[in-house]
C-alpha positions in Angstrom: -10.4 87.5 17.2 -6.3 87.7 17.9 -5.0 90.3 19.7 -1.9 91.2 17.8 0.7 92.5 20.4 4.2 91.3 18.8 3.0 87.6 19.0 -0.1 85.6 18.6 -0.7 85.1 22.4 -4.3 85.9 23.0 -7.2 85.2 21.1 -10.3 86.8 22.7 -13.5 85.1 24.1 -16.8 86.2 25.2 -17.9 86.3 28.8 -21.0 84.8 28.3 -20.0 81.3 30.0 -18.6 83.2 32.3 -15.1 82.2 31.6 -12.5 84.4 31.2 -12.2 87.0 28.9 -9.1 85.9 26.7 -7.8 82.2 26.7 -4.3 80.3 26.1 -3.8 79.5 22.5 -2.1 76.4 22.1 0.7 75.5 19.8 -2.0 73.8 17.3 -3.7 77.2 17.5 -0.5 79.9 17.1 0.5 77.4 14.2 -2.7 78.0 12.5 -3.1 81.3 13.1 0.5 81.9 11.7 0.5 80.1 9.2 -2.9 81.8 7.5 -1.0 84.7 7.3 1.2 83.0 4.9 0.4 83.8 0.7 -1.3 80.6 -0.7 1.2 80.3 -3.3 4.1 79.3 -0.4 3.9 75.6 0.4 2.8 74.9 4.0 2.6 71.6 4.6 4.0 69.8 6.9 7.6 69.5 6.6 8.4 72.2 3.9 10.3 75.1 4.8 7.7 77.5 5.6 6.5 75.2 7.9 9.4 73.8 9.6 10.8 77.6 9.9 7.8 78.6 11.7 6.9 75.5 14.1 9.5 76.0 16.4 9.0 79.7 17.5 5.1 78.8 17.7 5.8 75.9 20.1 8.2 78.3 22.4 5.7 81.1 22.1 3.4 78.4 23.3 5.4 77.6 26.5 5.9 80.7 27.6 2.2 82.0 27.1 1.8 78.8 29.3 4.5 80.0 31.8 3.2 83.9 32.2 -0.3 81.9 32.8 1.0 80.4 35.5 3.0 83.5 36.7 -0.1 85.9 37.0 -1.9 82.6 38.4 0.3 82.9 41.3 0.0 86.9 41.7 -3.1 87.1 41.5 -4.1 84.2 43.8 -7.9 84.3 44.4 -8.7 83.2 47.9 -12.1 80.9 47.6 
């Protein structure tokens, strides 16, 4: 399940393995999970215009998901 704030950021996961509760989607994943949203009669493969409008701002939403990781990372330092 995607938690829809403005982007596709999070996707939820279950505590069960004891991970944590939402992981990083990567830019396979945002690509995916934008382009499903897209009607089935649009061509999405790779290369058409759909496509190559929507790659880019899924690999940049990619990075900084990555980079605001790595921010609370270093806030919220856990001592061990």
């Amino acid at each position: 399940m995607l938690f829809f704030s403005k982007q596709y950021l999070w996707r939820f996961g279950d505590k069960r393995g004891g991970g944590s509760v939402m992981e990083i989607l990567t830019y396979e994943d945002l690509l995916e999970e934008v382009l499903k949203d897209v009607r089935d009669d649009v061509d999405k493969r790779e290369g058409s215009i759909m496509y190559d409008a929507i790659a880019p701002i899924t690999y940049y939403l990619a990075e900084q998901r990555e980079l605001i990781g790595e921010l609370r990372d270093e806030a919220f330092y856990r001592y061990s």
